[in-house]
C-alpha positions in Angstrom: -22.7 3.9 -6.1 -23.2 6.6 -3.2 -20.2 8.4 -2.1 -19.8 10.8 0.6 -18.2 13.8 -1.0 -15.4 15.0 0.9 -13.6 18.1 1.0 -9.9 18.5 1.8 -8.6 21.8 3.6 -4.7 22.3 3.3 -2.2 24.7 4.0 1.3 23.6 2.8 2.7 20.9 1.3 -0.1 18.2 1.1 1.3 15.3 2.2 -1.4 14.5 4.3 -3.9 14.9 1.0 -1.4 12.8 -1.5 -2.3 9.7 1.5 -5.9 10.0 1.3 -5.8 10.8 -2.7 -3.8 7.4 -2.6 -6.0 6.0 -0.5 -8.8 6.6 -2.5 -6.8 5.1 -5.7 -5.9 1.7 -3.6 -10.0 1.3 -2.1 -9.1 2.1 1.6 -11.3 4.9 0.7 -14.5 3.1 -1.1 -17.0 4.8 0.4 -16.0 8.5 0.0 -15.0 10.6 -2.8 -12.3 13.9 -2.6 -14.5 16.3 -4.6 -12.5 19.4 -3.0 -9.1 20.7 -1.9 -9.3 24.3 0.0 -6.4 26.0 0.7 -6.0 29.2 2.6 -2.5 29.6 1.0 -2.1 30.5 -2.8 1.6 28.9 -2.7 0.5 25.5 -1.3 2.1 22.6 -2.8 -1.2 20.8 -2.2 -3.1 22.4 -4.8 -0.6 20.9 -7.5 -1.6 17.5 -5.9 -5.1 18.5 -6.7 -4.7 19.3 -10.0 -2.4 16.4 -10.5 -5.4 14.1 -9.4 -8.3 16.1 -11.3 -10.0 17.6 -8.4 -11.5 20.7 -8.1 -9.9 23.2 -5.9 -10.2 27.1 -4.5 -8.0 29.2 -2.6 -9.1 31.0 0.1 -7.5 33.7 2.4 -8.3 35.3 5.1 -6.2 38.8 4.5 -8.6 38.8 0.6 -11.9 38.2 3.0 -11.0 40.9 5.6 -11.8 38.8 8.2 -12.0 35.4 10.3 -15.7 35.8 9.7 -15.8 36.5 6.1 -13.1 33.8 5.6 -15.3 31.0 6.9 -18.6 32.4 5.5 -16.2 32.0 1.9 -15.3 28.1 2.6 -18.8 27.4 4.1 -20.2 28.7 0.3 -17.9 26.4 -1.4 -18.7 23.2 0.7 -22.6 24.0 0.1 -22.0 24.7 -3.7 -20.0 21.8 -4.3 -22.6 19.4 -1.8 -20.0 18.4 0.8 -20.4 15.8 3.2 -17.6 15.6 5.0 -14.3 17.8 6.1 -11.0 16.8 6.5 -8.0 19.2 7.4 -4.8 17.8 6.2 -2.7 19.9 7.6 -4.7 23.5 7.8 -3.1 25.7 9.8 -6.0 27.9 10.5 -8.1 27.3 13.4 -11.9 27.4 13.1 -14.4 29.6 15.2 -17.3 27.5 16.7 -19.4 29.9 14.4 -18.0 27.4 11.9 -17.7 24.1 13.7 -21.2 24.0 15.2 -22.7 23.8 11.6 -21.0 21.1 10.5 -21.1 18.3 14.3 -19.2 15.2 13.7 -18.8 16.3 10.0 -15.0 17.8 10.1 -12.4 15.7 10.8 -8.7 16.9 12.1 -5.3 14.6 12.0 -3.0 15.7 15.1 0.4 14.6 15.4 0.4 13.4 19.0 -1.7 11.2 21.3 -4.1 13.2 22.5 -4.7 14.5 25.5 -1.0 15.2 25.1 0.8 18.2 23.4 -2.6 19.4 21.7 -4.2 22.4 22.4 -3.7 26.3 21.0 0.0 26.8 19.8 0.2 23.0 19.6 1.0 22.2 15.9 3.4 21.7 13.4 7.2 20.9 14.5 6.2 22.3 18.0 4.6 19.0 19.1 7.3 17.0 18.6 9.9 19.1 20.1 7.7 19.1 23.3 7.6 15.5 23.2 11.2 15.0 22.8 11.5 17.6 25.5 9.5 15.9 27.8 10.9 12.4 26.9 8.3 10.3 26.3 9.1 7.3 25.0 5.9 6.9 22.6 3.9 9.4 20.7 1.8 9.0 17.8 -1.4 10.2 15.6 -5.1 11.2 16.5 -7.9 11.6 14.3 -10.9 13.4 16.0 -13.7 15.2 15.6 -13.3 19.0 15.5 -15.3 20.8 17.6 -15.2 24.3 19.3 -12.3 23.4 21.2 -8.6 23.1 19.5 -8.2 19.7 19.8 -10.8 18.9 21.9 -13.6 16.7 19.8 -14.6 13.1 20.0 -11.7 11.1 19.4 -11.4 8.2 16.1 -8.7 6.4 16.2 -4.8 6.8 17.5 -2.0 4.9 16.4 1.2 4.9 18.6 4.7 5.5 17.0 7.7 4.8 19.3 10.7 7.6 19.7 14.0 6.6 18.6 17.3 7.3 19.9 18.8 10.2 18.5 15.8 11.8 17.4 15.4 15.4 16.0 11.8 16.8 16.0 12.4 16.9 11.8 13.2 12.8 12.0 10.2 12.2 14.3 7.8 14.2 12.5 8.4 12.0 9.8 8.3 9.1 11.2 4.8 9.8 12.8 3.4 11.1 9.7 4.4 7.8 7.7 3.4 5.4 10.6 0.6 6.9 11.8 -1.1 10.1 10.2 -1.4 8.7 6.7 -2.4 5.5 7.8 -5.4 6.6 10.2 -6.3 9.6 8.3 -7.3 7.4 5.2 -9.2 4.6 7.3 -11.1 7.2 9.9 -12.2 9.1 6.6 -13.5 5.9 5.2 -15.2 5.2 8.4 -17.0 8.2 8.7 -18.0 8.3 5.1 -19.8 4.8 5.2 -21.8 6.1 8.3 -22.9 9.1 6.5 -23.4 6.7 2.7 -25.1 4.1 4.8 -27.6 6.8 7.2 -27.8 8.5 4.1 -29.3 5.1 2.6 -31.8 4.5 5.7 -32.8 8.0 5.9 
């Protein structure tokens, strides 16, 4: 059968990746394959999980490429070489140049640990977003999956999935919780998504 191949790009730890490797395992991902993890950190836990699952991976940094250009010319190479369909960052902590994005519209895909519009944007990531929520005291927050485009944050948006915010939360606790309810639920099933429209444009085309 036709599978859109998918590459994963990854910074740390990889839980994001171990849901969609798992997802791919359980047939929440049927129409998409994980041919590629990319990491931009030699140290990341992820790449284990890649080897763990049999899939081919490359590290790739931007202090060995010299620059933010050289960096992306690097992953671009790989996802031609290795005929990528579609991008998902799990977690990369590297923000991509529109030199990057434009080449690739409606083809990279980006979880964010919030509802968007809220608490996204530059500087918005990691912990920070849920110690501004907690902050602010809302009393809901939650996952996005969109599209990336040239603006942090700012592409087409997939799905969301709200998570609500306990008493006696810590930014740690709701991270979390958000990831298990919501980021490794979405992630999975908007990857799937966009995989069958590429298999099944692919198939008409």
């Amino acid at each position: 059968m036709d599978k859109a191949r998918i590459a994963v790009l990854v910074s740390g730890g990889g839980t994001n990746l171990q849901a969609l490797i798992d997802a791919q395992r359980s047939g929440v991902i049927s129409s998409g394959e994980i041919s590629l993890v990319i990491a931009n950190n030699p140290d990341a836990y992820a790449l284990t999980r890649a080897d763990s699952a049999g899939i081919a991976r490359a590290v790739v940094t931007k202090r060995e490429c010299g620059s933010q250009e050289a960096f992306e010319e690097k992953i671009k190479e790989l996802i031609k070489v290795h005929n990528i369909d579609l991008i998902v960052l799990a977690g990369f902590m590297s923000i991509l140049s529109e030199n990057f994005t434009r080449d690739f519209p409606e083809r990279i895909l980006n979880v964010h640990p919030s509802l968007i519009p809220s608490f996204c944007g530059k500087g918005y990531y990691g912990l920070r977003v849920h110690e501004e929520a907690l902050k602010y005291g809302v009393k809901v927050t939650g996952a996005t999956v969109h599209f990336v485009n040239e603006i942090p944050d700012g592409g087409k948006i997939l799905l969301q999935k709200a998570v609500e915010i306990q008493e006696g939360d810590t930014p740690e606790i709701l991270q979390r919780r958000v990831m298990e309810q919501a980021e490794w639920k979405i992630l999975p099933a908007a990857t799937e998504m966009v995989s069958k429209d590429i298999v099944s444009s692919r198939q008409k085309g």
